[in-house]
PDBQT receptor file of N, H, CA, C and O in Angstrom, charges set to zero:
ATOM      1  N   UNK A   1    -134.103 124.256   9.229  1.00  0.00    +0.000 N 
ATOM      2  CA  UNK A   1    -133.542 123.659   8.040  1.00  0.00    +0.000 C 
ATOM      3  C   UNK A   1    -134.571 123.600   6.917  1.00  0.00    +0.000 C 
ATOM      4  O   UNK A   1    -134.247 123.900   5.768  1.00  0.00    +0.000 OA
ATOM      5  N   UNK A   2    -135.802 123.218   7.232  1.00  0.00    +0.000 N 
ATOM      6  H   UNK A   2    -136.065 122.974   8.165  1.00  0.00    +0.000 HD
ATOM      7  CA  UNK A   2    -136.855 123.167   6.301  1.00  0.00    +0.000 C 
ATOM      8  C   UNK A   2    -137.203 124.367   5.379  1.00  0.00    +0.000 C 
ATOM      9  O   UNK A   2    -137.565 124.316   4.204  1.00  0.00    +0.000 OA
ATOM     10  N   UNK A   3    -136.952 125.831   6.432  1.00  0.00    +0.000 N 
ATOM     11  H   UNK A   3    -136.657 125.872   7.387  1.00  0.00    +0.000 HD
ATOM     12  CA  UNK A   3    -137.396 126.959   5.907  1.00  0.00    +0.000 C 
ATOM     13  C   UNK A   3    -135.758 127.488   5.056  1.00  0.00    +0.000 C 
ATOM     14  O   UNK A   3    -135.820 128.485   4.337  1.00  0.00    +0.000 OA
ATOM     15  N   UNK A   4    -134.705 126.923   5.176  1.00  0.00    +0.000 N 
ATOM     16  H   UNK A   4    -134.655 126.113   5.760  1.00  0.00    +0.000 HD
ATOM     17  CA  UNK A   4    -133.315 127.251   4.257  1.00  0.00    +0.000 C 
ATOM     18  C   UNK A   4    -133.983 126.204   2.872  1.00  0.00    +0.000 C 
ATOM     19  O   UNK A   4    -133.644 126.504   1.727  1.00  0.00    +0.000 OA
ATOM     20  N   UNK A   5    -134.675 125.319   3.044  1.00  0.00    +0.000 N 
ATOM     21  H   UNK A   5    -134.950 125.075   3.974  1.00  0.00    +0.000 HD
ATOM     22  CA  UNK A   5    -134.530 124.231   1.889  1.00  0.00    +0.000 C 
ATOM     23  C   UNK A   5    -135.719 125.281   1.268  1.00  0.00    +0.000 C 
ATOM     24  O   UNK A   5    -135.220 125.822   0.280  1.00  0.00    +0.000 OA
ATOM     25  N   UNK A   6    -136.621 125.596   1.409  1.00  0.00    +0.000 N 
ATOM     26  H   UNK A   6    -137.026 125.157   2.211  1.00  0.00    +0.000 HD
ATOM     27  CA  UNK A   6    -137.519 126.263   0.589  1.00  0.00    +0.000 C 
ATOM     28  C   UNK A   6    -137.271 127.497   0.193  1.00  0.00    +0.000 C 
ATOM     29  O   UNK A   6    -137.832 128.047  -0.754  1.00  0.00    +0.000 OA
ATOM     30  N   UNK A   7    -136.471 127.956   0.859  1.00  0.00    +0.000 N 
ATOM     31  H   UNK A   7    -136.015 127.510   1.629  1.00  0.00    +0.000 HD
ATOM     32  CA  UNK A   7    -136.009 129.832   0.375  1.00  0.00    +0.000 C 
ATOM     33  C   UNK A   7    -135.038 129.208  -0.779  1.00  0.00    +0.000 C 
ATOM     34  O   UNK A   7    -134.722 130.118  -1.544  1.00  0.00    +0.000 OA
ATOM     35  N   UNK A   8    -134.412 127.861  -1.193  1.00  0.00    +0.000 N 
ATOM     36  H   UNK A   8    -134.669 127.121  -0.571  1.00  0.00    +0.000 HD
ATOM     37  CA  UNK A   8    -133.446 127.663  -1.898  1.00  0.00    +0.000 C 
ATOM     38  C   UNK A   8    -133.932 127.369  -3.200  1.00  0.00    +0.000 C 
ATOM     39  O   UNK A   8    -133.499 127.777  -4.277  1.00  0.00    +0.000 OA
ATOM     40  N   UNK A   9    -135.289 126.289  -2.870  1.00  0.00    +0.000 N 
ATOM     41  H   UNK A   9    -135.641 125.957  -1.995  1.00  0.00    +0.000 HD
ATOM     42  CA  UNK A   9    -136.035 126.138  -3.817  1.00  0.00    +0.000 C 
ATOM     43  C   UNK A   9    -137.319 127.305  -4.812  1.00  0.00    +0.000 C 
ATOM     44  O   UNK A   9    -137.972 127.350  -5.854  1.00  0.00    +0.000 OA
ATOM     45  N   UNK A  10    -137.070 127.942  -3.777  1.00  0.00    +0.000 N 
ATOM     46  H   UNK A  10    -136.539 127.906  -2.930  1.00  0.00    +0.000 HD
ATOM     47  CA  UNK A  10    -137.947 129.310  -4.569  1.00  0.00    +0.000 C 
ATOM     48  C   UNK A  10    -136.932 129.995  -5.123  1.00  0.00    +0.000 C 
ATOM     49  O   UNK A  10    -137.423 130.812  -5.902  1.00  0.00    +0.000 OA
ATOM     50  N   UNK A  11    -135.483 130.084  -5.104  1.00  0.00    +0.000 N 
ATOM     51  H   UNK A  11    -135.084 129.420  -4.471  1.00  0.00    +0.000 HD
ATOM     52  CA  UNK A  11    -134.398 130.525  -5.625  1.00  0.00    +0.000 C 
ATOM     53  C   UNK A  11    -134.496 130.428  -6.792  1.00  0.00    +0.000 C 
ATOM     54  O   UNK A  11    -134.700 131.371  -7.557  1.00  0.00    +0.000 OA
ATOM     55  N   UNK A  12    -134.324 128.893  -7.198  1.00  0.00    +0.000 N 
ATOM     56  H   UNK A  12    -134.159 128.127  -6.577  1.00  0.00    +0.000 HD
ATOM     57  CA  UNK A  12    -134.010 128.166  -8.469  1.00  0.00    +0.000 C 
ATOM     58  C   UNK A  12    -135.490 128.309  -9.114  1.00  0.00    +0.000 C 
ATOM     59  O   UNK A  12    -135.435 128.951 -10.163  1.00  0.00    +0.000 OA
ATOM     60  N   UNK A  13    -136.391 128.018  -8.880  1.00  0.00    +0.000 N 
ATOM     61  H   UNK A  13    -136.436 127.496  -8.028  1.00  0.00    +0.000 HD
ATOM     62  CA  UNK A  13    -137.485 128.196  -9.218  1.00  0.00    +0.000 C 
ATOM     63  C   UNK A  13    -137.699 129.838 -10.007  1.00  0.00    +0.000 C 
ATOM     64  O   UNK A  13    -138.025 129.756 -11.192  1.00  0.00    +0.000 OA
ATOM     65  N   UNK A  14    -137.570 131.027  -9.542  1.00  0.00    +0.000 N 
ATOM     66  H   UNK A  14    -137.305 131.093  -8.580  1.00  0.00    +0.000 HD
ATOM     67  CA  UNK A  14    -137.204 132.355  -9.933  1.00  0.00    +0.000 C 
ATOM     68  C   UNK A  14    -136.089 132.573 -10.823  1.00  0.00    +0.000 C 
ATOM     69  O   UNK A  14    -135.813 133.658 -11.336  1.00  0.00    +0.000 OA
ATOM     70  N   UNK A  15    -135.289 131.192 -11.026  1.00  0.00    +0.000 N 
ATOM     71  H   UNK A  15    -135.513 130.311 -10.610  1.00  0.00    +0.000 HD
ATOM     72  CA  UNK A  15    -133.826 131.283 -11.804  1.00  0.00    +0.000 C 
ATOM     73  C   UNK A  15    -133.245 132.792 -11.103  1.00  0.00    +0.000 C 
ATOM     74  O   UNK A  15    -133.202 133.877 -11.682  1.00  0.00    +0.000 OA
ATOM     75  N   UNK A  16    -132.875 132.529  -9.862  1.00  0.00    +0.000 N 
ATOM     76  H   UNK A  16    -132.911 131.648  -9.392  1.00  0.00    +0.000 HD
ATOM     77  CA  UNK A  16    -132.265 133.533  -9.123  1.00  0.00    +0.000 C 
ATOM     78  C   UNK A  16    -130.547 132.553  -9.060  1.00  0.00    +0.000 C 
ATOM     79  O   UNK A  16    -129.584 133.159  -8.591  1.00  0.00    +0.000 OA
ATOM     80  N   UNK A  17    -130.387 131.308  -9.487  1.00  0.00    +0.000 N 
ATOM     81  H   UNK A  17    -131.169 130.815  -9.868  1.00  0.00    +0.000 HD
ATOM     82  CA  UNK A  17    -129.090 131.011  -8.839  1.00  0.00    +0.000 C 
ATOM     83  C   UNK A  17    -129.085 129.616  -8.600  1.00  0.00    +0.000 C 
ATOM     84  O   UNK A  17    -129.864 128.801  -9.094  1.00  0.00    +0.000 OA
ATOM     85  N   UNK A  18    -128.268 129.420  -7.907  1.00  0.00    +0.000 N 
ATOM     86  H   UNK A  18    -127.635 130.082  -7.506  1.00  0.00    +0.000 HD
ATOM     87  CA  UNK A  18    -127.889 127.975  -7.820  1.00  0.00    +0.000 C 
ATOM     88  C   UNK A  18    -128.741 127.655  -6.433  1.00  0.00    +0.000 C 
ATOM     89  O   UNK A  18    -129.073 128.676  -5.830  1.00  0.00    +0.000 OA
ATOM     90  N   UNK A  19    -129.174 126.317  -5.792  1.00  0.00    +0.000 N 
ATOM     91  H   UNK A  19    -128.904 125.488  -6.281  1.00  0.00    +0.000 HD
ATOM     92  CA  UNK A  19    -130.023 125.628  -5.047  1.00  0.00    +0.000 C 
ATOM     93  C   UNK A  19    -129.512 125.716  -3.686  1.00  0.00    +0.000 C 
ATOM     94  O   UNK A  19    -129.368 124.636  -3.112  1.00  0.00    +0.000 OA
ATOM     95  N   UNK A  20    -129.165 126.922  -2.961  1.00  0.00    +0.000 N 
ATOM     96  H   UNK A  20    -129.282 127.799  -3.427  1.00  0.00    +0.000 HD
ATOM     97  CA  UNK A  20    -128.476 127.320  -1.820  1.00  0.00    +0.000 C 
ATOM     98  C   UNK A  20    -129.405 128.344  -1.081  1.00  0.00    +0.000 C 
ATOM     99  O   UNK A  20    -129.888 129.272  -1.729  1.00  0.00    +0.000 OA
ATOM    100  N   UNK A  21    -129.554 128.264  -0.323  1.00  0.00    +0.000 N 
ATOM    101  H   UNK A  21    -129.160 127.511   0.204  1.00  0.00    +0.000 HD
ATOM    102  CA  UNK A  21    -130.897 128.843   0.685  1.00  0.00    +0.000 C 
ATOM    103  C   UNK A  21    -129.757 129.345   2.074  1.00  0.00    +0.000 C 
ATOM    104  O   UNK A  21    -128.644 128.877   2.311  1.00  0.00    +0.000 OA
ATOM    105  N   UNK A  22    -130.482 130.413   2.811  1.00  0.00    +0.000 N 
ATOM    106  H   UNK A  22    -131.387 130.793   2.619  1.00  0.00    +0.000 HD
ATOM    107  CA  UNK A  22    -129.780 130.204   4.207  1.00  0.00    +0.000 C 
ATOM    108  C   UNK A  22    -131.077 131.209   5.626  1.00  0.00    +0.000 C 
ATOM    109  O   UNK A  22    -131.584 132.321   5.477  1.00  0.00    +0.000 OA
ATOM    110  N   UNK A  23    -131.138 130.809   6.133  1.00  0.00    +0.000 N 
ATOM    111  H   UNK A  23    -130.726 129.906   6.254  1.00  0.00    +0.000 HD
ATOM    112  CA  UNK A  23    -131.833 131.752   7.307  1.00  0.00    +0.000 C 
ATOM    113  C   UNK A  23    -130.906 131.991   8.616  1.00  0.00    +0.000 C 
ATOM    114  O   UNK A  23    -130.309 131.054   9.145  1.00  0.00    +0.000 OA
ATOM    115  N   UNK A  24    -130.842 133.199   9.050  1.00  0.00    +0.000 N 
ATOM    116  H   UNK A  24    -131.327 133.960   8.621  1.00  0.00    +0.000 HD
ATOM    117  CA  UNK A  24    -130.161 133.563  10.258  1.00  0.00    +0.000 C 
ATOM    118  C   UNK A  24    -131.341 133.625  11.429  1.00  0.00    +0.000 C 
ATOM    119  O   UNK A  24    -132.377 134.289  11.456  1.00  0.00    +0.000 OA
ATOM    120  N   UNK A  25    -130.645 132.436  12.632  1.00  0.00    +0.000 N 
ATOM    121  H   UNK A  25    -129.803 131.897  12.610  1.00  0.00    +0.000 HD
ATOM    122  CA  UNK A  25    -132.147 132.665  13.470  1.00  0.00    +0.000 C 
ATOM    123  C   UNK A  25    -131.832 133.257  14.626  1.00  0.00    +0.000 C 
ATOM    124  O   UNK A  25    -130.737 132.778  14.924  1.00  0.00    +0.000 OA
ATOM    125  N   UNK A  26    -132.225 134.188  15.632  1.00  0.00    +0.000 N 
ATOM    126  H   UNK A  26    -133.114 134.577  15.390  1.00  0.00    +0.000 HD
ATOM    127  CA  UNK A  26    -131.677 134.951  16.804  1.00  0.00    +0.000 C 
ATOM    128  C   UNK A  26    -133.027 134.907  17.841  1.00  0.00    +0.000 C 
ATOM    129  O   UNK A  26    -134.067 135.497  17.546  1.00  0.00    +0.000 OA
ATOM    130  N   UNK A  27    -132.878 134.187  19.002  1.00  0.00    +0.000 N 
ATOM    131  H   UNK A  27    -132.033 133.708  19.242  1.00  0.00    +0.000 HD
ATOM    132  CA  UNK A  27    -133.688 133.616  20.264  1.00  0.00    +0.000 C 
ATOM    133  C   UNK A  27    -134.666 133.076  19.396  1.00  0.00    +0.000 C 
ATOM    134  O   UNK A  27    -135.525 133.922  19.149  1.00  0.00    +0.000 OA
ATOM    135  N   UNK A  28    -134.909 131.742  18.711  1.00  0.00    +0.000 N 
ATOM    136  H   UNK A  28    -134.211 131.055  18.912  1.00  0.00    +0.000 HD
ATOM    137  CA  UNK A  28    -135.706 131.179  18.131  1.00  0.00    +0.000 C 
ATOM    138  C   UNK A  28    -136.601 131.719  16.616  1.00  0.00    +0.000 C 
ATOM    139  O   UNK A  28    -137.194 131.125  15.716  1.00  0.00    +0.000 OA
ATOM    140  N   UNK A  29    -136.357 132.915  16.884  1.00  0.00    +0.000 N 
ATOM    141  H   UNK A  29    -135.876 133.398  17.615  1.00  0.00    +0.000 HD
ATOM    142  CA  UNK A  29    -137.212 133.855  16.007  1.00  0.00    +0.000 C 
ATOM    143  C   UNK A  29    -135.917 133.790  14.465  1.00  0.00    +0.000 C 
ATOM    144  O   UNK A  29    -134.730 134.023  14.692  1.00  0.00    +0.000 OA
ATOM    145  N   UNK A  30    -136.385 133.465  13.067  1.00  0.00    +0.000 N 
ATOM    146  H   UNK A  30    -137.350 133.276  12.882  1.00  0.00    +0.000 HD
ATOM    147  CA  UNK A  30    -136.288 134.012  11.713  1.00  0.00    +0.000 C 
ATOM    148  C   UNK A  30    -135.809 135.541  11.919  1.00  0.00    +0.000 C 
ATOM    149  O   UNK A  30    -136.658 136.360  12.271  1.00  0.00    +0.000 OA
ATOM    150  N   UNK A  31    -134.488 135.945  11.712  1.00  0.00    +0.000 N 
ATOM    151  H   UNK A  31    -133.798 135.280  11.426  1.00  0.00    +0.000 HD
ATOM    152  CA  UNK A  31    -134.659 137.248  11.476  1.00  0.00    +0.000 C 
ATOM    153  C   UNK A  31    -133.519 137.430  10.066  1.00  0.00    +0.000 C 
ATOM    154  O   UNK A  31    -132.809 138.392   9.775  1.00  0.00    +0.000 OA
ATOM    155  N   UNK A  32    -133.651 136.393   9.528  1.00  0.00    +0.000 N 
ATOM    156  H   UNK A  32    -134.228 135.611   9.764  1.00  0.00    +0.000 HD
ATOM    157  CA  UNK A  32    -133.302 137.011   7.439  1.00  0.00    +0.000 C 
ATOM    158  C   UNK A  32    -133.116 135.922   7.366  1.00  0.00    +0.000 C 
ATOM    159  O   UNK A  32    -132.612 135.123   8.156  1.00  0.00    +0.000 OA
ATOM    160  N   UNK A  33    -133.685 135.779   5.992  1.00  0.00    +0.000 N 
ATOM    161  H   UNK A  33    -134.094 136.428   5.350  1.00  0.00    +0.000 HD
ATOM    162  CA  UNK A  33    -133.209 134.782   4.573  1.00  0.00    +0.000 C 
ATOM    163  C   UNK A  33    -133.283 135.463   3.503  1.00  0.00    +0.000 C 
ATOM    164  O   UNK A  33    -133.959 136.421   3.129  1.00  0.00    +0.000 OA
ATOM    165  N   UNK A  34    -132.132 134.538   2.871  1.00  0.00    +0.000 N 
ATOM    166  H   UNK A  34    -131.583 133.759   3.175  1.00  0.00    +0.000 HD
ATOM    167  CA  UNK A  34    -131.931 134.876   1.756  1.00  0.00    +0.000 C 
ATOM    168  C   UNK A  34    -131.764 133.377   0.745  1.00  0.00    +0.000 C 
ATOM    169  O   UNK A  34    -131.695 132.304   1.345  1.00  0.00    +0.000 OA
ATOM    170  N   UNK A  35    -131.714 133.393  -0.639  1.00  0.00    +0.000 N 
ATOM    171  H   UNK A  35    -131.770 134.264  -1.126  1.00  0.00    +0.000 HD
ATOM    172  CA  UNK A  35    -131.269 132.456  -1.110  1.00  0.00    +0.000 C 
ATOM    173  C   UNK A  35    -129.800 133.064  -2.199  1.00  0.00    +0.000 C 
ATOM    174  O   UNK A  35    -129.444 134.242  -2.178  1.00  0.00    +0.000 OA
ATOM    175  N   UNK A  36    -129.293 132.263  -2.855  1.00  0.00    +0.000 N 
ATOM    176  H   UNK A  36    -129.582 131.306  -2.872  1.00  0.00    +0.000 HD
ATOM    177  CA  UNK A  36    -127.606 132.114  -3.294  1.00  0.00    +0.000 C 
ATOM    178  C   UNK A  36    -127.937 132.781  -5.109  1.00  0.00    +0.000 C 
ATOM    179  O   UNK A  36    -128.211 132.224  -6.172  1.00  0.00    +0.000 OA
ATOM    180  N   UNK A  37    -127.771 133.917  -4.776  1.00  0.00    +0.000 N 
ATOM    181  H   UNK A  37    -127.548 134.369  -3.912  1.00  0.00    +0.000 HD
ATOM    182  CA  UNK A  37    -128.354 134.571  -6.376  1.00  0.00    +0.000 C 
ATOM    183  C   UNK A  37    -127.017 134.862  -7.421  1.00  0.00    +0.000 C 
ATOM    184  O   UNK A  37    -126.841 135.770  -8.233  1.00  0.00    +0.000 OA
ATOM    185  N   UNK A  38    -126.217 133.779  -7.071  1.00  0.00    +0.000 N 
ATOM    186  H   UNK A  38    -126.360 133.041  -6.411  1.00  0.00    +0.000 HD
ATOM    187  CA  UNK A  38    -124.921 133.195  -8.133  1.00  0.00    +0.000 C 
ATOM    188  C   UNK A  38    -125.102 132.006  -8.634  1.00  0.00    +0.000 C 
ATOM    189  O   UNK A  38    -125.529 131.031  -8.015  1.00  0.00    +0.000 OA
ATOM    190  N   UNK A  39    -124.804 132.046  -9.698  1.00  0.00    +0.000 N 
ATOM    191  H   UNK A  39    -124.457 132.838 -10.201  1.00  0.00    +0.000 HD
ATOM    192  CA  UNK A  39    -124.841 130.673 -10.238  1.00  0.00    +0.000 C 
ATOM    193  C   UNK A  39    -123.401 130.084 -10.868  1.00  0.00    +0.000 C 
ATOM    194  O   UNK A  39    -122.559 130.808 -11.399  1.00  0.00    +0.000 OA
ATOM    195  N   UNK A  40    -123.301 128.884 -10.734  1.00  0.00    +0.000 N 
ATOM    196  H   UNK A  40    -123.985 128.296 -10.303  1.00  0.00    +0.000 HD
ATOM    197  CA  UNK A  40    -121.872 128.148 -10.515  1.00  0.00    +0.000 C 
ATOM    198  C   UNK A  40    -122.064 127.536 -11.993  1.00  0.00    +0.000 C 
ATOM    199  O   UNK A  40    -121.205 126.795 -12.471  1.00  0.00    +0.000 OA
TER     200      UNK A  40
């Protein structure tokens, strides 16, 4: 959860979008994030 809140905040920070983060995790391991590069 920590590493969705910071991919969200480097989002907005880049003015990539609105404050929405997400990571897909598979056997413990990070394997993609992205953050929400729409803005509402």
């Amino acid at each position: 959860m920590i590493k969705a809140i910071e991919v969200a905040i480097n989002g907005v920070k880049n003015n990539e979008g609105g404050p929405f983060g997400y990571i897909v995790v598979k056997d413990g391991e990070i394997i993609g994030k992205r953050n929400c590069s729409k803005s509402f």
